[in-house]
N, C-alpha and C positions, 0 to 999 in steps of 0.2 A: 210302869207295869212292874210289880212287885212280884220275881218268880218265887219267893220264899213261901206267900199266902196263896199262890194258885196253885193249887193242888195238884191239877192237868199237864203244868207246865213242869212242875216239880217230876213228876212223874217219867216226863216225855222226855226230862235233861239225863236223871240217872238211868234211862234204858238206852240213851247211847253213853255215856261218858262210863256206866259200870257193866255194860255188858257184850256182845259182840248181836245181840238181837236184831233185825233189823225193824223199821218203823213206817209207819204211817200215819202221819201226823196229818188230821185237820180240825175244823171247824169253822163255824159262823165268818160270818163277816164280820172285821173290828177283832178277833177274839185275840189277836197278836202272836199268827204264825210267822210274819215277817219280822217280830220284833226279836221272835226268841232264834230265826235262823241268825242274827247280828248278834245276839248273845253269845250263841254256840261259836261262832267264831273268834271271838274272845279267851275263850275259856277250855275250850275245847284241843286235849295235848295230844289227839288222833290227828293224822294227817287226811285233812280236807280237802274236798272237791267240791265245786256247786256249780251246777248246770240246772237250764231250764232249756225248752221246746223252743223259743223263740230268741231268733237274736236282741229283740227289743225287751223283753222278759231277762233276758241274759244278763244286760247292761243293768237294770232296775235293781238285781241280785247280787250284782258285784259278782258276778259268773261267766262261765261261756255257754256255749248254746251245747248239747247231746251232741248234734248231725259234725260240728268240727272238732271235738275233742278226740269220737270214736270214728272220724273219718266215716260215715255211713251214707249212704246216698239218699234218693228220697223215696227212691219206689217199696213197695212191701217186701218183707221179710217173713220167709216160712222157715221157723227151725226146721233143720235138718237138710232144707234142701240149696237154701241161700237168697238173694236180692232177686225177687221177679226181674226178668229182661238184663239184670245185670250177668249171668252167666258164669264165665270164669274167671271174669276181672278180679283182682286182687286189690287191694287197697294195702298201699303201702304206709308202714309205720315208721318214721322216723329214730332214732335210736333214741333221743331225747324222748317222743312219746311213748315209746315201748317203756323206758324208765319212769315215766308217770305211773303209766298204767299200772306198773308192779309195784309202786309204791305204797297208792292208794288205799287208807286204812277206812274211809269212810265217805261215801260217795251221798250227796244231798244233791235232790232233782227236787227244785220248787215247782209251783204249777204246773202238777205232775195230772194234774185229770185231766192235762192239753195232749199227756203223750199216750199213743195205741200200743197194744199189748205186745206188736213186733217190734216196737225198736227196744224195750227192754228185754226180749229175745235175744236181740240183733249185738245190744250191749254186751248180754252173758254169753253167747259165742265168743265176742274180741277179748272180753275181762279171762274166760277160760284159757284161753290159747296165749294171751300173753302173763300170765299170771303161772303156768302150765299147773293149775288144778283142774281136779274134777266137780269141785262144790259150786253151786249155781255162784253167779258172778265173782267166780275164779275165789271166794273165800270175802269176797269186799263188804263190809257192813252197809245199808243201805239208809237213807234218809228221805222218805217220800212226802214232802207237802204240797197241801190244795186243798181243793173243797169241789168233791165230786159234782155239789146241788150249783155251783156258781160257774165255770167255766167246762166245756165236753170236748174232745177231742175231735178238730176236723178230719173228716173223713171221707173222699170224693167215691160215689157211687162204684167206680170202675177199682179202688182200692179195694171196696168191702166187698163187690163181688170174689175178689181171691180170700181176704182173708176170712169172712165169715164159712169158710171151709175149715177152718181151725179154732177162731175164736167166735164162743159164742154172742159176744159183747164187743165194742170197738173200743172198752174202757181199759186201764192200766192191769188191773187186779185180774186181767182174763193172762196175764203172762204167763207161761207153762212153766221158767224158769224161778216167775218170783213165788209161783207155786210150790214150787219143789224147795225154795226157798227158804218159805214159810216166814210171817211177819206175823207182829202187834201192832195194835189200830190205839192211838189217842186221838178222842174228840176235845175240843176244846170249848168249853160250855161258859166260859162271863165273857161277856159284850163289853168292849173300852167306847167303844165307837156310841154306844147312846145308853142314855140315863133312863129312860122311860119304861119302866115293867110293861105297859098297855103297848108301846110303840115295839120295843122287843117282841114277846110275844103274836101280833100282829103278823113282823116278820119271820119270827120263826114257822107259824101256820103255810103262812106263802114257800118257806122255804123245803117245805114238807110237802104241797101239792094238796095240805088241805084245810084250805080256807074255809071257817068256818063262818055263820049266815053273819055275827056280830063282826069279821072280818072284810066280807064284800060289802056290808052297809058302812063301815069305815070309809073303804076306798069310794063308795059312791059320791060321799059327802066331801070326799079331799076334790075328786070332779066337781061338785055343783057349787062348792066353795071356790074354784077355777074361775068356773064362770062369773060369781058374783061378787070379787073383791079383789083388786090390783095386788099383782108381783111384783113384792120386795124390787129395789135395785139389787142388782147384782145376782140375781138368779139365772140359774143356767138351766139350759133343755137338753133333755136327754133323750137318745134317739136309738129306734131297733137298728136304722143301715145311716151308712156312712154317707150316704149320696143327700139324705133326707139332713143330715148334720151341715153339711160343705154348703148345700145351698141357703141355708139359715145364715152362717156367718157371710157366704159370699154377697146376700142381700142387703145384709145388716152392714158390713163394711163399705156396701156403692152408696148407701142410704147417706154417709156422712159425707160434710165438707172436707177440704181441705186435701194437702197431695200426700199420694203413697208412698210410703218407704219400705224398702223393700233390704231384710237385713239377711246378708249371705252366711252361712256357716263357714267356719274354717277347718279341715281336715288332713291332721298331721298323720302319717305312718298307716297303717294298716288296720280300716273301720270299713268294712263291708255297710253296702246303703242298705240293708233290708235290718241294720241295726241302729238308724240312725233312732235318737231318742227322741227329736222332736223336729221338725217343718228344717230343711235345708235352708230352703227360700224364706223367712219371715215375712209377711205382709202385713205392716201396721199404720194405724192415722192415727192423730189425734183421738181420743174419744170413745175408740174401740176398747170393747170390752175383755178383757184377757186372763188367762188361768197359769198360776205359777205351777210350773212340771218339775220342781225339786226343795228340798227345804232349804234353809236360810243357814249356810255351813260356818255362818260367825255368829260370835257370841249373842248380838242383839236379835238375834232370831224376828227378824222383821217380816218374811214372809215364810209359807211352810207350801207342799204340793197339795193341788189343791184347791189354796186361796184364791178366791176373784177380787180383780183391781180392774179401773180403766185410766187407760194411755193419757196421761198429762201432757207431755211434750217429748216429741222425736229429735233426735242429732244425727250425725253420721257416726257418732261415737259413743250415743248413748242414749236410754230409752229410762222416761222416769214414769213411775205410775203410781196412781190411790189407790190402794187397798179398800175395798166395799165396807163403811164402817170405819172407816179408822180416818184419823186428822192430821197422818204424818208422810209426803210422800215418801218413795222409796225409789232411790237412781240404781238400777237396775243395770248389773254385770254381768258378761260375759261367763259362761258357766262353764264347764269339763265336763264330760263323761267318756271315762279311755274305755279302752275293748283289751277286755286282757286274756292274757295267757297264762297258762299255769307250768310250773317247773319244778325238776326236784334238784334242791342246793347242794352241792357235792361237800359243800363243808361241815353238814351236820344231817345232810338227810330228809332235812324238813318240805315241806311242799310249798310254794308259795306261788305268789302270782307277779309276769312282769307286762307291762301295758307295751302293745301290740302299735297301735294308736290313739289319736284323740280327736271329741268332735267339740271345738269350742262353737256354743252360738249361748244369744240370751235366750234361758230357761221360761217361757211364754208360748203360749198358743193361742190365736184367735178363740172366745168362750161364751159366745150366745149360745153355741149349742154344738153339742162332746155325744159322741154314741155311747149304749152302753157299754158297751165292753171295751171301749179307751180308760171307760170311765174305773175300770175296776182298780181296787186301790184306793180309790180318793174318798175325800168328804166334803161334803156342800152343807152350807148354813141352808142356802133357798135352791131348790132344783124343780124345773115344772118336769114331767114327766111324759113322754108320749112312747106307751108300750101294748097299743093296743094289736100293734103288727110283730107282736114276738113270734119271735121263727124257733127259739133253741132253748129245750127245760134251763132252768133255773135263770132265764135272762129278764124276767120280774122282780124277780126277785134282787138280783146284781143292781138292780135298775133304783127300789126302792130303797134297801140297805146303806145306800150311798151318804143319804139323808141324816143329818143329825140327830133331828128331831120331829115329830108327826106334823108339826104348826109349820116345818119348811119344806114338806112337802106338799105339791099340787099335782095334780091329772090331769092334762089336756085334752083326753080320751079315757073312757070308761074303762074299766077293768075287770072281766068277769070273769067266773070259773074256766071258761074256755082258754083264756090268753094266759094262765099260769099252768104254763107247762111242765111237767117233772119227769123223767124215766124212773120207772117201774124199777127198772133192774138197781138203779144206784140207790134208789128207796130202802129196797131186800139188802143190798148187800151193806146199806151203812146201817140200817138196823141188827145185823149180826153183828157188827164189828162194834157196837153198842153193847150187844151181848157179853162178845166173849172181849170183853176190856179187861187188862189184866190186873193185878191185885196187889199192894206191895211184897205178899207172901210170893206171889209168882216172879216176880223182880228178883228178889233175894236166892231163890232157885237160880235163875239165870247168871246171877255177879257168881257164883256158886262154879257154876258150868261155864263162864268164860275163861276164869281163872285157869279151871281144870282143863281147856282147849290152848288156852296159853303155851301152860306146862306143857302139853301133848305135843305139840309145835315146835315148842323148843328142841326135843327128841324124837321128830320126826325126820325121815332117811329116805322114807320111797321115793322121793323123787332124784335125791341125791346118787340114788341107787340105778334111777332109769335114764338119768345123764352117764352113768359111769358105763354103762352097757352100751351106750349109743357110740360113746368112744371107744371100748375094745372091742366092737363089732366093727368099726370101719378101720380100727389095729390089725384085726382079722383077717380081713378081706383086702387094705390096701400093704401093710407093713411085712407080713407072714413073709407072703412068699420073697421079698430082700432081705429081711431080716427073723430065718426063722427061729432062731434064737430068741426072740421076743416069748416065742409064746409060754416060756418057764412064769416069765412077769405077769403076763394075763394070767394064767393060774393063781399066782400069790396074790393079786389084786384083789381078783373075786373072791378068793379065802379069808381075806384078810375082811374084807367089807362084808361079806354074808357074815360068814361067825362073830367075829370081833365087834362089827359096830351094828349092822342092823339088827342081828339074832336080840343081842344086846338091849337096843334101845326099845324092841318091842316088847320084850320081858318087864324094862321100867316103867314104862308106857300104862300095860296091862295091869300093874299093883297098884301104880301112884295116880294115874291120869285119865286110866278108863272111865266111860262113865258112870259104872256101878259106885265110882271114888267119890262122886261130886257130893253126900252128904256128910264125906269126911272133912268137906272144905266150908264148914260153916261156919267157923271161927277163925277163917284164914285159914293157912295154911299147917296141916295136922304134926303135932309135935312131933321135931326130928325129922321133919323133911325136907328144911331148909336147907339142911347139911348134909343130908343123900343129893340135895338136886349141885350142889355146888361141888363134891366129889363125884359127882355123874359128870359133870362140864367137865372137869379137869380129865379123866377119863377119855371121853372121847373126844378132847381136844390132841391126846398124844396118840390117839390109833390113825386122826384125821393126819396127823402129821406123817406118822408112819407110810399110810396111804399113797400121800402126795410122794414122798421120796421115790416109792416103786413107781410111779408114774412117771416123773422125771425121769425116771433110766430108760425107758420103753424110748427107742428112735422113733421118731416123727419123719425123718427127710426121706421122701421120696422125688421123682424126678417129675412126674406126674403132673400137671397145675389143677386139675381137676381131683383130682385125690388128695394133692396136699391141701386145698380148700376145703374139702371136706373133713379132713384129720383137721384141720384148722378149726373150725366151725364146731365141732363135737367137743373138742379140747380145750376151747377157749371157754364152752357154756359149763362143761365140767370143773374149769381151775375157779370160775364166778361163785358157783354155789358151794365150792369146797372152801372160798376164803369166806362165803358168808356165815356156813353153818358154823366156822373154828372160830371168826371172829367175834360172833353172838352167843357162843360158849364162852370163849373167852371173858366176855364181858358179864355173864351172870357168875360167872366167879368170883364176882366182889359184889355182886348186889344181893342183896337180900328180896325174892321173887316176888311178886306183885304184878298183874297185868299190866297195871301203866307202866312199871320198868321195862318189862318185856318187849312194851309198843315201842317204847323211846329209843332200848337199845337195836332193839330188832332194824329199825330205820336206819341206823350208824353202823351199825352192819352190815345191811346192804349198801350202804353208800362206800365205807372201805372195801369191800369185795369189786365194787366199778372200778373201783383205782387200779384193780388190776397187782394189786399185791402177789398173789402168788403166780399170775400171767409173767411179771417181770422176771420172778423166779426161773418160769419155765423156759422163758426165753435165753435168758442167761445159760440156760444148761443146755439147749439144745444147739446152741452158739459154741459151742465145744468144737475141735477139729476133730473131722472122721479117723483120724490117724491115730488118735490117743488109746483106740480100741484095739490097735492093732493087730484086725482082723481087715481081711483084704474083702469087698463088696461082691457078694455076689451075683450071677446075675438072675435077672427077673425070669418070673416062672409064667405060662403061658395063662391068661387072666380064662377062669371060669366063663362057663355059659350062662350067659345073663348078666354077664359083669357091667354090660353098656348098659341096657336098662335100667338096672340098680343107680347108675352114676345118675341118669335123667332123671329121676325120682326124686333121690338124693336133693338135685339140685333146685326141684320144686317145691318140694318139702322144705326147701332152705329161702324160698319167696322168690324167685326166678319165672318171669315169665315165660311159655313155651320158646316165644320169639329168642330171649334172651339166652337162655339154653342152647338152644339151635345154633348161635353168633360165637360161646362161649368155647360149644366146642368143635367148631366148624365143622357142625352138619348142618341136612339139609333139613329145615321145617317140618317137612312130611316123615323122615326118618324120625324126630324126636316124640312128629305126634302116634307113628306106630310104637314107638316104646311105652306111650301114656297108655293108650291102647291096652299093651299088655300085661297093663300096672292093672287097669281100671277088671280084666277079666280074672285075673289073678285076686280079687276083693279086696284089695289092699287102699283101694281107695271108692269112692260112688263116682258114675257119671255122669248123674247132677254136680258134683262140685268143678268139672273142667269145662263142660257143656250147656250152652243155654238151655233150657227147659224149650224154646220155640224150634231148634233143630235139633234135640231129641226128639221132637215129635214128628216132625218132618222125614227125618230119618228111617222112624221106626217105618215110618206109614209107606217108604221105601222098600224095605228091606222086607217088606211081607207080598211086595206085587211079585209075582213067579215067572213072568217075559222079563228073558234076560235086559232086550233092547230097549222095552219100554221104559225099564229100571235106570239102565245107563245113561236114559235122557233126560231123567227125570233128575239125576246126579248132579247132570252137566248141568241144566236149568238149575240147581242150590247153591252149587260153586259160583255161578254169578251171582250171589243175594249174600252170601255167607262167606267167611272165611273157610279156604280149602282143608286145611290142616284140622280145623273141630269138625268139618265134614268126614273126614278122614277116621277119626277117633270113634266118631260114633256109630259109621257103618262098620265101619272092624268091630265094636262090640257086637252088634245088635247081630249082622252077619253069624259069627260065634254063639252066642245065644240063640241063633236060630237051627246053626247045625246040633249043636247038644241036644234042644228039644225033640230034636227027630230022631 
């Protein structure tokens, strides 16, 4: 595949590698979406991700699965309100994965028309909150392949009851978040996979839903030609359900002589079965018919996925077999496929992947007869075809595409208008995205405006600014009253950071980077501004330093452990983004600005900021003895009303389950859950995010009956179904809510 002469592909590489757009990349069967995701990987100096819906998709991709990257469950997701039935569970992130997550320059989800519009919902909630942006999946550029017409997202009745309350469709593209988002659609229009204008064509009609009259009198005649002229050797059946497949080969395998061997998989480390890539158990004879499930990873490329051969002779240590057509056997090894994980390297930043586990077995599967949809992916010289029981749009299509060529396809069943299925809605919508395909003039716009969002990034401060407040807010509230001498330093902090560097960078911001700037940036970067952005870095790499010195003198020790954790926690995520933003100034001080610089250094910047560079700093200083101050400790001032509140909030907010809270500061459960309580009436938080949505309802439907007693038995009967303490939270709101409405 030649990406230099494909126009599509050319197109589909410089909107991710020159811009921060994101994408939807499909096409046809054969068109070489899977060739060019192995491209990108190659080539591509954004730090990568790939995920697919399924664990067995996963492995295929050299990826992991969505559901364990983002830790998500399985039940539906409503923005805003969280995991049906899931409640106030929290899913914990690992520090390792939290460092993923904020790494991530570009996220690619292959057989993406498999996933519903809530779990990339469900994703741009986690990507937000650990990324702490506001822009739909936390800023990450997106990489969306598939092919809406060939595989649909399953969907159990009892799911789309909740979610078609939100979405109108159970497809990708209904996501609120990729909406706000906003994408560009490449279709991919040449066919590798067959030669035939008449036989393309054909399938394209089918894959449209509309077959034309010279279309169904094709397939009639591939039928009556079934009937009246023997299958090739080596032709394989293709099947709507899996039950109708299993009993073809379990027949076909009784049918021969000879004894069974039965070849075990071997599984090292950590490979979940629902990603096994092929049969644990092998069951082969002599004779049996079989399909290679991986290509030929040495130079002689003797078999590819796919191929059909039959079983020459079994060992206990080795299985040889003929290839359909060819005169050469082939002794057949033990194959790998790991299950990997992804990491970010502390020594340069980059993302990479390290393997979890492995499944050795030999890469073969019983092949009289493959369903379609195992089938996707592959190519067959002879395939008979039985798709007159299609159940799901585009799975005639999946069925026939498969096929090389028109002469190796057969129908063991009629095919008519009725059994080519299509949705209406994926018709409409990939026909817009046909429409509005973008242009190379719109491309060069976009390289234009990532450049310009680069720059903007580089001198961006709000968030640096609402870490900083998080920390002299709880300097405030925990430090003041022992040391109220502190609060001259908070003064000069915030003086120093509002005027000095954010007033600052939003003024550079506004003339160099805004986007009114972006048709300044059409010849790269506008004359003379190389040398304003690299006395800009140096700038506010000495206000940043500045900064940091008033910070080190502000005392942290309190006696407290619940306060010092929290001064901890604020301080630690503040000294993080203050070694990031100084170190990635630092470093464009010698580069000459370019987005891919930006990306590379930006990575090694955040990667030196984990080290904890100026952490060690801080630590060293506040390792000082109290005595050098020689001022004698005052003592503690009597803690404000609401101060315990505040602490349990605090500590939720910091990923503390109620439980945990409660142990942390020895109280009692019901005590912490009346504090939540008074968070959740105070609006500071929803109570859908503590509360299941099933004893919110229960609750509510409480708390409006007006007999005391019937009310209080009806309490008692919850407390045995439910946890006491979310029973608790939710009749103290709703209670409250009932008295104000009166």
């Amino acid at each position: 595949m030649d990406m230099e002469t494909n126009q599509d592909l050319a197109l589909a590489e410089r909107i991710i590698m020159d811009t921060g757009a994101n994408l939807f990349l499909s096409g046809k069967a054969g068109t070489g979406k899977t060739t060019f995701l192995h491209h990108l990987r190659e080539i591509c100096p954004k730090r990568l991700v790939v995920l697919a819906p399924t664990g067995v998709a996963a492995v295929n991709a050299k990826g992991s699965t969505i559901h364990s990257v983002f830790q998500l469950p399985f039940s539906p997701y409503i923005p805003g309100r969280g995991f049906v039935g899931e409640g106030s569970e929290r899913f914990r992130f690992s520090e390792s994965k939290r460092k993923l997550l904020a790494s991530i320059d570009l996220l690619v989800i292959d057989e993406v028309s498999m996933v519903r519009p809530d779990v990339l919902d469900a994703m741009d909630s986690v990507l937000r909150r650990f990324r702490r942006s506001a822009r739909p999946f936390g800023g990450v550029q997106l990489l969306l392949i598939g092919d809406l017409r060939q595989l649909a997202p399953v969907v159990r009745d009892r799911e789309w009851s909740i979610l078609k309350e939100v979405y109108p469709t159970p497809y990708f593209y209904e996501s609120l978040a990729l909406k706000e988002a906003g994408y560009l659609s490449v279709e991919l229009q040449k066919v590798y996979r067959q030669a035939d204008p008449e036989f393309v064509s054909l399938l394209n009609e089918v894959r449209d839903g509309t077959p034309s009259v010279s279309t169904l009198v094709a397939l009639d005649e591939k039928f009556d030609s079934y009937q009246s002229r023997s299958v090739p050797d080596g032709s394989i059946r293709l099947t709507t359900h899996n039950q109708a497949a299993t009993q073809v080969n379990d027949s076909r395998l009784s049918q021969l002589s000879g004894e069974e061997t039965v070849y075990e998989a071997e599984v090292t480390g950590e490979f979940p079965d629902y990603s096994y890539p092929v049969e644990y158990n092998l069951r082969l004879k002599e004779g049996a018919q079989v399909m290679f499930l991986r290509n030929d990873s040495g130079e002689s490329r003797r078999f590819y996925n796919g191929m059909i051969a039959t079983v020459v002779s079994l060992s206990p240590d080795a299985v040889t077999v003929m290839p359909v057509g060819g005169d050469q056997a082939v002794c057949v090894e033990k194959a790998e496929w790991e299950n990997m994980r992804y990491v970010v390297n502390d020594d340069d930043g980059s993302v990479s992947q390290v393997v979890d586990g492995v499944f050795r077995q030999y890469p073969l599967r019983l092949a009289w007869a493959i369903t379609i949809h195992k089938s996707q992916g592959l190519t067959f010289d002879n395939a008979v075809i039985d798709a007159s029981s299609s159940f799901a749009p585009g799975q005639v299509y999946v069925a026939l595409s498969r096929c090389r060529s028109l002469d190796g396809l057969f129908l063991s069943s009629r095919i008519g208008r009725e059994a080519i299925l299509v949705d209406r809605n994926v018709n409409d919508f990939m026909n817009e995205c046909e429409r509005s395909k973008p242009d190379g003039e719109t491309v060069s716009t976009l390289e234009r405006d990532y450049t310009r969002r680069c720059l903007a990034d580089l001198f961006e401060f709000r968030e640096t600014g609402r870490l900083l407040n998080d920390f002299l807010r709880a300097v405030d509230e925990f430090v003041l009253p022992v040391y109220p001498e502190s609060k001259n330093l908070i003064a000069k902090s915030n003086k120093l950071f509002a005027e000095e560097i954010l007033a600052v960078a939003e003024r550079f911001v506004d003339r160099y980077a805004s986007e009114s700037a972006v048709p300044y940036f059409a010849n790269g970067l506008p004359e003379g501004l190389s040398v304003r952005i690299r006395k800009g870095c140096d700038y506010f790499v000495g206000h940043l330093d500045a900064l940091s010195e008033l910070l080190l003198s502000i005392p942290v020790k309190v006696d407290n452990k619940i306060y010092r954790r929290r001064l901890k926690k604020t301080l630690d995520d503040l000294v993080v983004i203050l070694a990031f933003k100084r170190n990635l100034l630092c470093r464009m001080t010698e580069s000459e600005f370019t987005s891919s610089v930006y990306i590379l250094n930006r990575s090694k910047a955040l990667v030196d900021a984990e080290k904890g560079v100026l952490a060690s700093a801080a630590k060293k200083k506040r390792s000082r003895p109290e005595s050098d101050s020689g001022k004698e400790k005052p003592k503690k001032d009597k803690k404000p009303k609401g101060y315990s509140i505040r602490i349990t909030f605090d500590l939720y907010r910091d990923g503390l389950s109620l439980e945990e809270i409660a142990e942390s500061r020895s109280l009692t459960l019901q005590t912490i859950a009346s504090h939540m309580a008074d968070v959740i009436r105070n609006g500071e938080i929803e109570l859908s995010e503590v509360v299941p949505p099933e004893i919110v309802s229960e609750v509510e439907a409480i708390a409006a009956i007006e007999d005391r007693d019937m009310r209080n038995d009806r309490l008692s009967h919850l407390n045995a179904i439910y946890p006491r303490h979310l029973i608790t939270i939710a009749y103290r709101v709703m209670s409250s809510s009932a008295v104000s409405q009166k």
